[in-house]
N, C-alpha and C positions, 0 to 999 in steps of 0.2 A: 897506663896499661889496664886491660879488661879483667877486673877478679877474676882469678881462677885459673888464668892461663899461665904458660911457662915462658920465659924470656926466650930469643933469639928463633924466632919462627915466626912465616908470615906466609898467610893465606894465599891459597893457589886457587881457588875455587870461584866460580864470576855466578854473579848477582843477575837475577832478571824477573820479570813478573809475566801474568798470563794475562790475554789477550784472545777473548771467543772471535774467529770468525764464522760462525754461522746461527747459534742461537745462544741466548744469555745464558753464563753462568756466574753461580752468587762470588765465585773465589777471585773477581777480576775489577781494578774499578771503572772496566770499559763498556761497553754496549757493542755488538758485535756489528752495528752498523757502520759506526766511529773506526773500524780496523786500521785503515790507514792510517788514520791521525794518533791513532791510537800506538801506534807501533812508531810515529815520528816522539812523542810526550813519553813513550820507553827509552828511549835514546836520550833524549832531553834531559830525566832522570838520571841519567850517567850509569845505566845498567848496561851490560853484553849483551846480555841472549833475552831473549823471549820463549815464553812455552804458547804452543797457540793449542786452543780448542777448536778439535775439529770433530762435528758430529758425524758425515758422513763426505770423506774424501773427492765420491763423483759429481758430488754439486760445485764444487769448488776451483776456481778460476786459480789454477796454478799459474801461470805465467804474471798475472794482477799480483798475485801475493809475492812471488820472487820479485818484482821489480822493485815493489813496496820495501820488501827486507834489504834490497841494495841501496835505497834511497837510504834508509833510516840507519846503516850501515850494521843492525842487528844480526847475531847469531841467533840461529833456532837451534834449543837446548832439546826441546820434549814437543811430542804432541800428544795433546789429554784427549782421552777417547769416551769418559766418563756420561757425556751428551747420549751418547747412542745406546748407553743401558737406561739412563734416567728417562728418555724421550721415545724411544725404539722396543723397550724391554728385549735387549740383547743380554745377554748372558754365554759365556763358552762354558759355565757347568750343568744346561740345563738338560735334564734328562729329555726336553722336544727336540728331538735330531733335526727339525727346519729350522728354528730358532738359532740351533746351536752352530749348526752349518752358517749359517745365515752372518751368527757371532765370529766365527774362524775366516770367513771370507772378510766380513769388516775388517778386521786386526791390518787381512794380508793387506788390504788395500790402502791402510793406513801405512803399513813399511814401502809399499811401494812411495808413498809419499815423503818418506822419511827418507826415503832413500837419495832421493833430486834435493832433498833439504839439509841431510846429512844431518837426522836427528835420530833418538831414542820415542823409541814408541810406549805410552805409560798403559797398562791394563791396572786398573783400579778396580771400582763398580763394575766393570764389564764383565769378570770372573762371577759375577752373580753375589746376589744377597745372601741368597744358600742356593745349593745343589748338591753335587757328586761328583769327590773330588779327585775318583779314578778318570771320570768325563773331563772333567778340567785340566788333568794330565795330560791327556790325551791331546785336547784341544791347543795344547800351548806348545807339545812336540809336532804338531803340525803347521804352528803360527812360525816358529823357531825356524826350520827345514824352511819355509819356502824365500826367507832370507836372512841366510847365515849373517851376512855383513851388516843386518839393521840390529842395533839391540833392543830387547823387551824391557820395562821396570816395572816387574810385576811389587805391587803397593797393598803392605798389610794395612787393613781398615778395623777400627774399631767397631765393637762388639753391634753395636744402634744401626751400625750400613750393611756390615755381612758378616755373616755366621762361618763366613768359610777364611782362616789365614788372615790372623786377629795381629799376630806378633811378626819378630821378627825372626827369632827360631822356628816358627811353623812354617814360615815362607823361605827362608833356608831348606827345611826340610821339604820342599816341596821341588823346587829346583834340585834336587839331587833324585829326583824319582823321572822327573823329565829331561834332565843329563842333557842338556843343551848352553853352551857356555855363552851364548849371544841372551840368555834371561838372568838379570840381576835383581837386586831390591831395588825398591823407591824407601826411603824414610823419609815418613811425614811426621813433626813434629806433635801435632796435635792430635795424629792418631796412636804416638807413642805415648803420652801425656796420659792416656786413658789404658791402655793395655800392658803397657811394659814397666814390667819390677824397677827398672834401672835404667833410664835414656841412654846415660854414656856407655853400659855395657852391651844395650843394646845394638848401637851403633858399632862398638869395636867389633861385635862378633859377626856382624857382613863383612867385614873385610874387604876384601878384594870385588864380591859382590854385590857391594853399595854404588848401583850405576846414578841414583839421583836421590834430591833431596829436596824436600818440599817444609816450609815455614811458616806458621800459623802460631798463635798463641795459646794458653791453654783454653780460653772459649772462643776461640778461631780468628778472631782478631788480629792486627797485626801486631808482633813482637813490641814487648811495651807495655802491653795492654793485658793481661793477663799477669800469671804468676811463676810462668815459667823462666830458668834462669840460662838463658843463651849461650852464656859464657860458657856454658859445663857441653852443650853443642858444639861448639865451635873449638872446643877443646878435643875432644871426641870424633872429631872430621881430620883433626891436623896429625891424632894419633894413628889414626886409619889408613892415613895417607889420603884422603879422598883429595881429589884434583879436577871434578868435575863439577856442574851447575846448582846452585842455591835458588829455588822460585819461592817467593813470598807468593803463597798459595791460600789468603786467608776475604775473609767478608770486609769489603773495606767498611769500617765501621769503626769510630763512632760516624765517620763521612768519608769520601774516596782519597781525598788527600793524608787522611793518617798511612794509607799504604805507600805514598810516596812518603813523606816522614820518616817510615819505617825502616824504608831502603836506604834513606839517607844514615841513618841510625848507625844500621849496621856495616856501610861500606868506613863510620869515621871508626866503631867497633873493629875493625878487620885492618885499620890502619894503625892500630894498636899492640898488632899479634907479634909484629919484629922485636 
């Protein structure tokens, strides 16, 4: 049994990693040319779901990707939008109303994709490094309204990426000013690791509005690798009830197969939790 945890319970929650199809990012250990094969060697790894990164929805050969995901028999948990702030300078807080327009149209086009894929849409980076965070209210009751049935997981970031909804109480309080029940949290591990007083009290207090969960070590690495201790997570998730997708979200490092490792890790960890 996993330190920490309580006997007679067993994780509900499915395991899967990301996957850029359009340009690289560091939290994947794929090359977004590789997608295909890439999305076969997620399967192969014995995960469910995949998060795919998607920079910007109209370039993207949706019929290719759906066929790929029935081959590889993978669910799609999330799509990461984070490409189109780092690459784009998108932001939905930024006081440039074309920008910001520009940022609110990205989102919708991204739930419109979520929507044929039956995923959650993640705003991370995209909310901007700083701005104005009546604008970003704003921007996120408009992303919300044009589809209620996709959900948003808007994701606090540590203090080094944005200024704006660091924790997870400030992003509780944010969603209750935008009053839209289709926008949840994302917790990331390794942006709680740096911001939050307490991880597992962290986690308890989203509750019902913890839609995803992302896993990194505490120098981003994958679990293992750092010094954070997982069990008190995974303790934390079962208390919450949470029943929804786990993405190892981190730099494959010391080499890409520690992120498979990794997963391995924590699916024998989670075999543990009954």
């Amino acid at each position: 049994m996993v330190p920490g945890m309580k006997q007679g319970r067993t994780a509900k929650w499915s395991l899967g990693l990301v996957v850029p199809l359009q340009d690289p990012t560091p939290f994947s250990p794929f090359e977004p040319e590789e997608w295909p094969t890439a999305l076969r060697k997620v399967a192969e790894a014995e995960c469910s779901s995949v998060e795919l990164a998607v920079t910007d929805p109209a370039r993207l050969n949706v019929q290719d990707v759906t066929e790929a995901l029935a081959r590889s028999g993978l669910r799609v948990s999330s799509l990461a939008t984070g490409q189109a702030a780092t690459l784009e300078g998108l932001s939905l807080s930024s006081p440039d109303d074309v920008v910001r327009r520009k940022s609110v149209e990205r989102v919708q086009a991204h739930m419109r994709l979520a929507t044929s894929l039956h995923a959650l849409v993640i705003v991370g980076l995209l909310r901007g490094s700083a701005g104005d965070l009546n604008l970003l209210v704003e921007s996120l009751r408009e992303c919300a309204r044009s589809a209620p049935s996709v959900d948003l997981a808007l994701e606090p970031l540590n203090r080094y990426e944005s200024q704006l909804l660091n924790t997870v109480n400030e992003t509780l309080a944010m969603l209750e000013r935008v009053g839209a029940e289709n926008i949840g949290v994302l917790f990331d591990t390794f942006h709680a690791n740096i911001e939050e007083r307490h991880i597992q009290r962290a986690i308890e207090s989203a509750g019902d509005r913890l839609f995803h969960v992302h896993v990194a070590d505490s120098n981003r690495c994958p679990p293992g690798h750092g010094h954070l201790n997982f069990a008190l997570v995974w303790e934390a998730l079962e208390e919450t009830g949470y029943r929804r997708d786990v993405i190892l979200e981190c730099f494959p490092k010391p080499n890409a197969q520690a992120v498979f490792v990794a997963s391995q890790r924590l699916r024998s960890q989670w075999s543990c939790l009954a």
